[in-house]
Residue frames as a rotation matrix with the C-alpha (Angstrom) as fourth column:
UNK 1
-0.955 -0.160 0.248 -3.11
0.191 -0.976 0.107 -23.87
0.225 0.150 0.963 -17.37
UNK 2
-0.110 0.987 0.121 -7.03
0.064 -0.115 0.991 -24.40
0.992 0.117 -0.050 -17.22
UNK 3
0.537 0.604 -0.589 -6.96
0.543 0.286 0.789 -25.35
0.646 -0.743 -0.175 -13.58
UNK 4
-0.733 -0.544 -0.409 -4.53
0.633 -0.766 -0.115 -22.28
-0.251 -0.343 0.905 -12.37
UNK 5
-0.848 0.451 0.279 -7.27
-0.148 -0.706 0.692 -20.02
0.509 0.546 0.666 -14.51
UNK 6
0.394 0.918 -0.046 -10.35
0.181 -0.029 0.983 -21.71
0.901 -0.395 -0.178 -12.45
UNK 7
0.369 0.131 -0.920 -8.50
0.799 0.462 0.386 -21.22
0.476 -0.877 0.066 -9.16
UNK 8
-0.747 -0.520 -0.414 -6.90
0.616 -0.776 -0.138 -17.94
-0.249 -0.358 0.900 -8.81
UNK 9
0.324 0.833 0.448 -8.89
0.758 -0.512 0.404 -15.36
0.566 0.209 -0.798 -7.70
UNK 10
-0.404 -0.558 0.725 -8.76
-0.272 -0.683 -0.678 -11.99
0.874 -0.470 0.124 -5.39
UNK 11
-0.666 0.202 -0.719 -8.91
0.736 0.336 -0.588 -12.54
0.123 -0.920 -0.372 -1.66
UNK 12
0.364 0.922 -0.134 -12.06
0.814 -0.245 0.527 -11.26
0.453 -0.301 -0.839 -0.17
UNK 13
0.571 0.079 -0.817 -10.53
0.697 -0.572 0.432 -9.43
-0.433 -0.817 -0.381 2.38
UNK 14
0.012 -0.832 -0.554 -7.14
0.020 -0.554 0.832 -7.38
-1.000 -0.021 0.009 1.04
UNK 15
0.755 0.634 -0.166 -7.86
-0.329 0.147 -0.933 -8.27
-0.567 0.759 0.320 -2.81
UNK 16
-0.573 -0.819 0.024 -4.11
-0.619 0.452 0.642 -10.05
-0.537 0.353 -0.767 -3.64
UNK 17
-0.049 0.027 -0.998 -3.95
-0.757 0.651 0.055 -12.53
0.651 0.759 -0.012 -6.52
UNK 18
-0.495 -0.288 0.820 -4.43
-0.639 0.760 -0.119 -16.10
-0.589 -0.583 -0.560 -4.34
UNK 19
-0.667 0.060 -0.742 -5.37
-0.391 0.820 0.417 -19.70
0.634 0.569 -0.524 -5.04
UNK 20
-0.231 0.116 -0.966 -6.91
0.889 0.428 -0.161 -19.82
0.395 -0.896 -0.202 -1.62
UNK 21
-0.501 0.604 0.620 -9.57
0.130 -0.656 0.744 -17.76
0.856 0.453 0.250 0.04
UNK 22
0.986 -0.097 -0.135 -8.59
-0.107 -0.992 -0.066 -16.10
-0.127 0.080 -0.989 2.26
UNK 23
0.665 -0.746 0.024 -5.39
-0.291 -0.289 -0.912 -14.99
0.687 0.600 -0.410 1.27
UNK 24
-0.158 -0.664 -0.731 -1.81
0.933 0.143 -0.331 -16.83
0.324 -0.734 0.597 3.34
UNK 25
-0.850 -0.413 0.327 -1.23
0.118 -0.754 -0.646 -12.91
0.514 -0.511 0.689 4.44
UNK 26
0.253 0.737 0.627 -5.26
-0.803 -0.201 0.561 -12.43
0.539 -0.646 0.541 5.89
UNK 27
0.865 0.249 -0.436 -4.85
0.137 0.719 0.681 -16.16
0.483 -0.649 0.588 7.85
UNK 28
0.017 -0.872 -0.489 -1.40
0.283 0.473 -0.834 -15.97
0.959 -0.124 0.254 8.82
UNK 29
0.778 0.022 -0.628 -0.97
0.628 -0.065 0.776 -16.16
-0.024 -0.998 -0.064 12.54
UNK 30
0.206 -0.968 -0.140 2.59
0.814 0.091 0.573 -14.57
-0.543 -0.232 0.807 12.61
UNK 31
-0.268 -0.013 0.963 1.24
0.671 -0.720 0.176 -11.83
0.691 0.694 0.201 10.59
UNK 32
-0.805 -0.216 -0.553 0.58
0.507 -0.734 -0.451 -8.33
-0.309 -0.644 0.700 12.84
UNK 33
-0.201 0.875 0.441 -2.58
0.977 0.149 0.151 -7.43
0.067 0.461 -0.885 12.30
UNK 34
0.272 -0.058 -0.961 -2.34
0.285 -0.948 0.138 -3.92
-0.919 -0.311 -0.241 14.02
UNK 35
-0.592 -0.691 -0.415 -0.20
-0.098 -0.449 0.888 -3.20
-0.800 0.567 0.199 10.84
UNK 36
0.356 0.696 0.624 -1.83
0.459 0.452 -0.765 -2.39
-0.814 0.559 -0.158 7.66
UNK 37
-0.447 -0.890 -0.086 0.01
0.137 -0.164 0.977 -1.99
-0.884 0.425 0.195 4.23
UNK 38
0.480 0.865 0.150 -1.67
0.075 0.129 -0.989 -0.40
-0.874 0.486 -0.003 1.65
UNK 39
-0.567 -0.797 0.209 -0.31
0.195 0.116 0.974 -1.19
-0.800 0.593 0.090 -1.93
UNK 40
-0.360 0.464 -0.809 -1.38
-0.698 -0.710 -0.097 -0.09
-0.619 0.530 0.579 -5.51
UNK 41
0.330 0.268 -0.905 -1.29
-0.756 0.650 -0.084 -3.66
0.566 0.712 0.417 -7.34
UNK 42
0.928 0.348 0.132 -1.32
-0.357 0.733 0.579 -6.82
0.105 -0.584 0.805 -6.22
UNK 43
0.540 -0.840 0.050 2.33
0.607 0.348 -0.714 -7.38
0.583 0.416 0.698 -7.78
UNK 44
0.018 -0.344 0.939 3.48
-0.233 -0.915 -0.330 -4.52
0.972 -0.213 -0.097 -5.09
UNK 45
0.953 0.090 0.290 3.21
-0.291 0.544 0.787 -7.10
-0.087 -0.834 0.544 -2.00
UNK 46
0.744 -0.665 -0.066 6.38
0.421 0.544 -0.726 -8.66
0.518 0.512 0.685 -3.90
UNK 47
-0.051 -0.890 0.453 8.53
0.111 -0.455 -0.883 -5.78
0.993 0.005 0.122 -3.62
UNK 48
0.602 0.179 0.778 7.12
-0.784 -0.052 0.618 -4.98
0.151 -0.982 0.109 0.37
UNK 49
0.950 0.171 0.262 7.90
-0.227 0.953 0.203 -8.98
-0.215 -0.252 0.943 0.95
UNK 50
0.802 -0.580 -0.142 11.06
0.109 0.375 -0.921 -8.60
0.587 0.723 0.364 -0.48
UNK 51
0.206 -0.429 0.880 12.52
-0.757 -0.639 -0.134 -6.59
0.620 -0.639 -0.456 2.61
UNK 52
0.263 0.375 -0.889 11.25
0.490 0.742 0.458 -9.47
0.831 -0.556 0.012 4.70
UNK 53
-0.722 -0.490 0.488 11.01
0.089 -0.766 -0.637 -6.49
0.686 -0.417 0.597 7.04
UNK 54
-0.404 0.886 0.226 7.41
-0.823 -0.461 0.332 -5.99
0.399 -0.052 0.916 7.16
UNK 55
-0.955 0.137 -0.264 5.85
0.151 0.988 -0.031 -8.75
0.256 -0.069 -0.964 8.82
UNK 56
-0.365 0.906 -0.217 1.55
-0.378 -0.357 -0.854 -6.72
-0.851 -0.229 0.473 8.98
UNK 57
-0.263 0.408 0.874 -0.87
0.697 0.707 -0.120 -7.38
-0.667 0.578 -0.470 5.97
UNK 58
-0.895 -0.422 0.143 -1.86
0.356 -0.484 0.800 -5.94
-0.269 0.767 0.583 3.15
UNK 59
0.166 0.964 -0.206 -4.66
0.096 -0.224 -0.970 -3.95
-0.981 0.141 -0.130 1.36
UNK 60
-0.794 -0.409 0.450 -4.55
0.535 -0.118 0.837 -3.88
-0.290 0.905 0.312 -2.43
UNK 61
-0.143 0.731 -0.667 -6.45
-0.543 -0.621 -0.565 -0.62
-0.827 0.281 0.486 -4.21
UNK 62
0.040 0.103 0.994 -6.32
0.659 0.745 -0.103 -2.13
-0.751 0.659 -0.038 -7.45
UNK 63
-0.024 -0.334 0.942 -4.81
0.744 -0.635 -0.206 1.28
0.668 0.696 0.264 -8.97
UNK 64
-0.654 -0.239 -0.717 -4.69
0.656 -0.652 -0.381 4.93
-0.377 -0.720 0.583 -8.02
UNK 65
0.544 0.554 -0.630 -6.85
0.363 -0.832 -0.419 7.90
-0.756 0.000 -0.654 -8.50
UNK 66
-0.662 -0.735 0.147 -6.53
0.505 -0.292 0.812 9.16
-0.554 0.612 0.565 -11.95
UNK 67
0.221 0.938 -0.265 -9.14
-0.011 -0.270 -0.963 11.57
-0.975 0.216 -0.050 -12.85
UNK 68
-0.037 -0.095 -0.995 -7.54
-0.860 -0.504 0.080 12.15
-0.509 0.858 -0.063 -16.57
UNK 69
-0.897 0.156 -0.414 -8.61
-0.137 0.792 0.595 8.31
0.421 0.590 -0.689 -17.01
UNK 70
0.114 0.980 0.163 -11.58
-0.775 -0.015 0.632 8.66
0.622 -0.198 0.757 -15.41
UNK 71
-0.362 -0.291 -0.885 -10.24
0.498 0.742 -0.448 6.80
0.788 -0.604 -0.123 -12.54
UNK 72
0.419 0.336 0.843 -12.42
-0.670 -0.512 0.537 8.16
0.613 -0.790 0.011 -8.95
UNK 73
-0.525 -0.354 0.774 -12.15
-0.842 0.084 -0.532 6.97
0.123 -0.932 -0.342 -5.85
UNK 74
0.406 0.913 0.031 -15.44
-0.762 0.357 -0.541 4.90
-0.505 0.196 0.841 -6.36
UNK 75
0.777 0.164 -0.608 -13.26
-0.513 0.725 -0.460 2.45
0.366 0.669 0.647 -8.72
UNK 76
-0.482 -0.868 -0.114 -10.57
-0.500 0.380 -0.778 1.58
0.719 -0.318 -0.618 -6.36
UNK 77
0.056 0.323 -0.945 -10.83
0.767 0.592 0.248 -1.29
0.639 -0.738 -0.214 -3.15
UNK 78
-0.772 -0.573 0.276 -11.28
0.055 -0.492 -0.869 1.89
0.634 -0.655 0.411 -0.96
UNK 79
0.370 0.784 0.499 -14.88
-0.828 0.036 0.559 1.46
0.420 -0.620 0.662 0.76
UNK 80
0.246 -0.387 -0.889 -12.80
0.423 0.868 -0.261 -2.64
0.872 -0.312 0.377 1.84
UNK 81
-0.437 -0.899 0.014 -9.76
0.517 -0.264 -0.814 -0.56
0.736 -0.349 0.580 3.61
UNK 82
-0.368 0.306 0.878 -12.09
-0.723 -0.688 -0.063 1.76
0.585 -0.658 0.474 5.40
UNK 83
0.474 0.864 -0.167 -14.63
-0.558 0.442 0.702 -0.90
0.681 -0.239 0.692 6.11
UNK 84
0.321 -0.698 -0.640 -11.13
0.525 0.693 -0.494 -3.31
0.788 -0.177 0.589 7.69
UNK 85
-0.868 -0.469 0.164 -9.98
0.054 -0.418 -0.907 -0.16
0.494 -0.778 0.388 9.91
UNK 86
-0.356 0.868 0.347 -13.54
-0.566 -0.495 0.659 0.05
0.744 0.038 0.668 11.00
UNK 87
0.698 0.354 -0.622 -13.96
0.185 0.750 0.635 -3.10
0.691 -0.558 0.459 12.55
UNK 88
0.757 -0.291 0.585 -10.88
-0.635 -0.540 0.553 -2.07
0.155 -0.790 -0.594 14.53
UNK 89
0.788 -0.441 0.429 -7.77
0.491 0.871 -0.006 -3.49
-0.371 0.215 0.903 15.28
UNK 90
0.467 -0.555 0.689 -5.85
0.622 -0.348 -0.702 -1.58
0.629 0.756 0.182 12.75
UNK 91
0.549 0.031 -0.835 -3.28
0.638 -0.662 0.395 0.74
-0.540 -0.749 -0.383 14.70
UNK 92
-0.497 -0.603 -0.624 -0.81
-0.407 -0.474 0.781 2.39
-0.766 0.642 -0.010 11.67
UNK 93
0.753 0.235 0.614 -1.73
0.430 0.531 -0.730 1.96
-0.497 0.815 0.299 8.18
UNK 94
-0.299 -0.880 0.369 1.02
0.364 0.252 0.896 2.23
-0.882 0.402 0.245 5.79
UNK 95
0.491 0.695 0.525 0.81
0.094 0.557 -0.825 3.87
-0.866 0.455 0.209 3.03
UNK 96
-0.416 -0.902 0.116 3.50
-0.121 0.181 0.976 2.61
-0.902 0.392 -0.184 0.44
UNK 97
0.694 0.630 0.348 1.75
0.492 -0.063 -0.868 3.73
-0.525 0.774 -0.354 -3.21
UNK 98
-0.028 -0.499 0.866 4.14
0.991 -0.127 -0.041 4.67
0.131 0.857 0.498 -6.15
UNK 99
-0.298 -0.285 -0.911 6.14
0.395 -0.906 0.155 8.11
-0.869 -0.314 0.383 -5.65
UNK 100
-0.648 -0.046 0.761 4.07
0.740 -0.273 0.614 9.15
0.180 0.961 0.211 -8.96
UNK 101
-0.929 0.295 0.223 1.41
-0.286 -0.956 0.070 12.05
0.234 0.002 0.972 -9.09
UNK 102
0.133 0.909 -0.394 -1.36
-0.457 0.409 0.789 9.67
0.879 0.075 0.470 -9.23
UNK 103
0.283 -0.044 -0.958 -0.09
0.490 0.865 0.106 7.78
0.824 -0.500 0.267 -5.95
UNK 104
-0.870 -0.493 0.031 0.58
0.307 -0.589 -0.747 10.85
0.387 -0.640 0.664 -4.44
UNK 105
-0.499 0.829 0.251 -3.04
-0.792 -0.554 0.256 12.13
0.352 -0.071 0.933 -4.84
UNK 106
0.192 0.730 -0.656 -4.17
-0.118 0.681 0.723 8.94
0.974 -0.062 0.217 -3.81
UNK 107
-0.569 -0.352 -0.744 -1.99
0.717 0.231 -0.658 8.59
0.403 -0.907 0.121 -0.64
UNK 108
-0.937 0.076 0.340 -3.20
-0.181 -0.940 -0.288 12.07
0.298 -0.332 0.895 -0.04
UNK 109
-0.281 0.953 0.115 -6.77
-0.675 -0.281 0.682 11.21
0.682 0.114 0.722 -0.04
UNK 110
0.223 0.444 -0.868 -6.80
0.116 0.872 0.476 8.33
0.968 -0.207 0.143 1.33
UNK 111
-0.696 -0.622 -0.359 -4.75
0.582 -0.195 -0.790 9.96
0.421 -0.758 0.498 4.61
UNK 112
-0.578 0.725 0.375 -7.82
-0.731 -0.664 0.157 12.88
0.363 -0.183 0.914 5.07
UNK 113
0.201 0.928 -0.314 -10.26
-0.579 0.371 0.726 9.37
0.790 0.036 0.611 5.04
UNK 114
0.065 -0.448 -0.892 -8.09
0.440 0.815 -0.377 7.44
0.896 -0.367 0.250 7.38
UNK 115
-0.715 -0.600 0.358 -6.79
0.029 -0.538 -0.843 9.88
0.698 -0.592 0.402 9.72
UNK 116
-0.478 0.557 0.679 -10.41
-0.864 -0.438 -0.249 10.69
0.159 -0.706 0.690 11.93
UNK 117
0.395 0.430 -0.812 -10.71
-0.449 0.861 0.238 6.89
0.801 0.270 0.534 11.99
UNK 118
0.881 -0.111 0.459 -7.68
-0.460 0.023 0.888 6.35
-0.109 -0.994 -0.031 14.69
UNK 119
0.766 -0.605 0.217 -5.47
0.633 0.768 -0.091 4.31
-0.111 0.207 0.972 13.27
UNK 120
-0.045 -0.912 -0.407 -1.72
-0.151 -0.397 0.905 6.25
-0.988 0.102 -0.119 12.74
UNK 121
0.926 0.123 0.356 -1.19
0.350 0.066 -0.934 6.97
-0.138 0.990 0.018 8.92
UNK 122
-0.123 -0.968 -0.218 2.70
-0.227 -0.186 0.956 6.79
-0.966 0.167 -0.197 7.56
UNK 123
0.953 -0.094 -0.289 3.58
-0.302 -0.187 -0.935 7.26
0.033 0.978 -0.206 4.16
UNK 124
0.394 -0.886 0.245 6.92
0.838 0.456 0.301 5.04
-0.378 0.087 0.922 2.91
UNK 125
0.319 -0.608 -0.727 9.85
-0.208 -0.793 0.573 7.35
-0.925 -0.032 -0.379 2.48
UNK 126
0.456 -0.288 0.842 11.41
0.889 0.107 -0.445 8.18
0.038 0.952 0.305 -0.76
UNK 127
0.647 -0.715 -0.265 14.62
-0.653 -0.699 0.292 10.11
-0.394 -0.016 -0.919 -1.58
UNK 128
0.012 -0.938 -0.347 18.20
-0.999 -0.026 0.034 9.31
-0.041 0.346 -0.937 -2.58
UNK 129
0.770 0.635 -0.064 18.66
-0.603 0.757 0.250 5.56
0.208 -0.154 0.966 -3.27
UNK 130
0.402 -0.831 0.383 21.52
-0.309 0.271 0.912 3.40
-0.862 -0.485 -0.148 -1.64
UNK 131
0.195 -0.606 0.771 24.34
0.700 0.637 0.323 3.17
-0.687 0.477 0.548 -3.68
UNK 132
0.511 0.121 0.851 23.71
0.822 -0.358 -0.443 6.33
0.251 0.926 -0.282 -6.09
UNK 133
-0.383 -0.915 -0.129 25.09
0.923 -0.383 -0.027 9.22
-0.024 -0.129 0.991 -6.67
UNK 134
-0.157 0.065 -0.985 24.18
0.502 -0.854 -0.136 12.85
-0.850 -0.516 0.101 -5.44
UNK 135
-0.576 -0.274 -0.771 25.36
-0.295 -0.809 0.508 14.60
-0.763 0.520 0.385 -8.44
UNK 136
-0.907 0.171 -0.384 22.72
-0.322 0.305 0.896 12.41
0.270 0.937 -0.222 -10.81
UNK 137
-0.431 0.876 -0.214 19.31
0.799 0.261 -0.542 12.89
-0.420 -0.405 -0.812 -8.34
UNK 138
-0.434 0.717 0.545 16.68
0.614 -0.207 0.762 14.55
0.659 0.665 -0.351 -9.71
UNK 139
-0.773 0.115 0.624 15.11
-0.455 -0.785 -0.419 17.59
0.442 -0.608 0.659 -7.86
UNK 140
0.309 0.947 0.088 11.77
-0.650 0.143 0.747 16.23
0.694 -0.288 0.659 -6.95
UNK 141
0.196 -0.501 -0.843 14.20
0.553 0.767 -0.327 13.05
0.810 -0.402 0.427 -5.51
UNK 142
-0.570 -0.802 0.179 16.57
0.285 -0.397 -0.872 15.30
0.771 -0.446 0.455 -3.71
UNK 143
-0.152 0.744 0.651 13.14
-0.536 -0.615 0.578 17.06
0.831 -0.261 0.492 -2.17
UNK 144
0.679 0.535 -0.502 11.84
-0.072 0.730 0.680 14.11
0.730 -0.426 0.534 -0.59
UNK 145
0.251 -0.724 -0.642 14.75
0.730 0.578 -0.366 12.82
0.636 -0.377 0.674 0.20
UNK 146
-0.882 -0.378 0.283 15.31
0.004 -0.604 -0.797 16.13
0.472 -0.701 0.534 2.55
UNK 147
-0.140 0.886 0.442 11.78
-0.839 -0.343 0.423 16.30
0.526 -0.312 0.791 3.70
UNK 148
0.712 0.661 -0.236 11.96
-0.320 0.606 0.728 12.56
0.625 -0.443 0.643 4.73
UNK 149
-0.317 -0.853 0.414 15.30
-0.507 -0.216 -0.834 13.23
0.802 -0.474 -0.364 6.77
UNK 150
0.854 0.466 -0.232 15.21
0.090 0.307 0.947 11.50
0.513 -0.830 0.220 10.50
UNK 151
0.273 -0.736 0.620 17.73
-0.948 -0.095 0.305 12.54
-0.165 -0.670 -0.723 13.54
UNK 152
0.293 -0.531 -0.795 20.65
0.024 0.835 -0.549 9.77
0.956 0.142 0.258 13.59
């Protein structure tokens, strides 16, 4: 247990949990750099990784914007994420933050800082989930889930 505790740490670049500096997702060859995925916790790569869809890298904020915890911008990994699209490279960032008020206001902000940078800025859809039922979505659900409609 001692020698898991001296060796995990946060990757320099994207700030994931790793054992190894940089992180497998910053070295991997087979990874798409153009593609950046920006996630609220480090444990949110999981659920991305789970698709095995996604095959770009990651940024971790290390939370969201919460002013009613005294959470700013200033305490998240958001001077990294800029500093990463800066160098260039980056064509789409991703940004796939919890459908909550606080991850909304964060996507939101972080889209205004991103956007006159160059890079394409998508936001992960969210609506109806596979398998449920209609008559037991929630308005705010149902919302999305029409707003993030796409032609078939």
């Amino acid at each position: 247990m001692l020698s898991v505790k001296d060796r995990v740490t946060y990757c320099s670049i994207c700030s994931n949990i790793t054992d190894v500096d940089p992180c497998t997702y910053c070295t991997a060859d087979d990874r798409d750099a153009r593609l950046l995925c920006v996630v609220e916790q480090p444990e949110n790569i999981a659920s991305v990784e789970k698709t095995r869809g996604f095959r770009g890298r990651y940024h971790v904020l290390m939370g969201t914007i919460a002013p009613l915890q005294g959470i700013g911008p200033d305490d998240l990994k958001i001077k990294g994420l800029l500093g990463r699209i800066g160098d260039g490279g980056v064509e789409e960032v991703i940004l796939a933050t919890n459908p909550t008020v606080e991850g909304e206001a964060t996507a939101l902000y972080l889209a205004r800082l991103i956007k006159p940078l160059g890079p394409r800025v998508t936001r992960i859809a969210m609506g109806v989930p596979v398998g449920s039922d209609l008559d037991y979505t929630d308005e705010f659900t149902m919302q999305k889930a029409m707003e993030g409609r796409r032609e078939m």
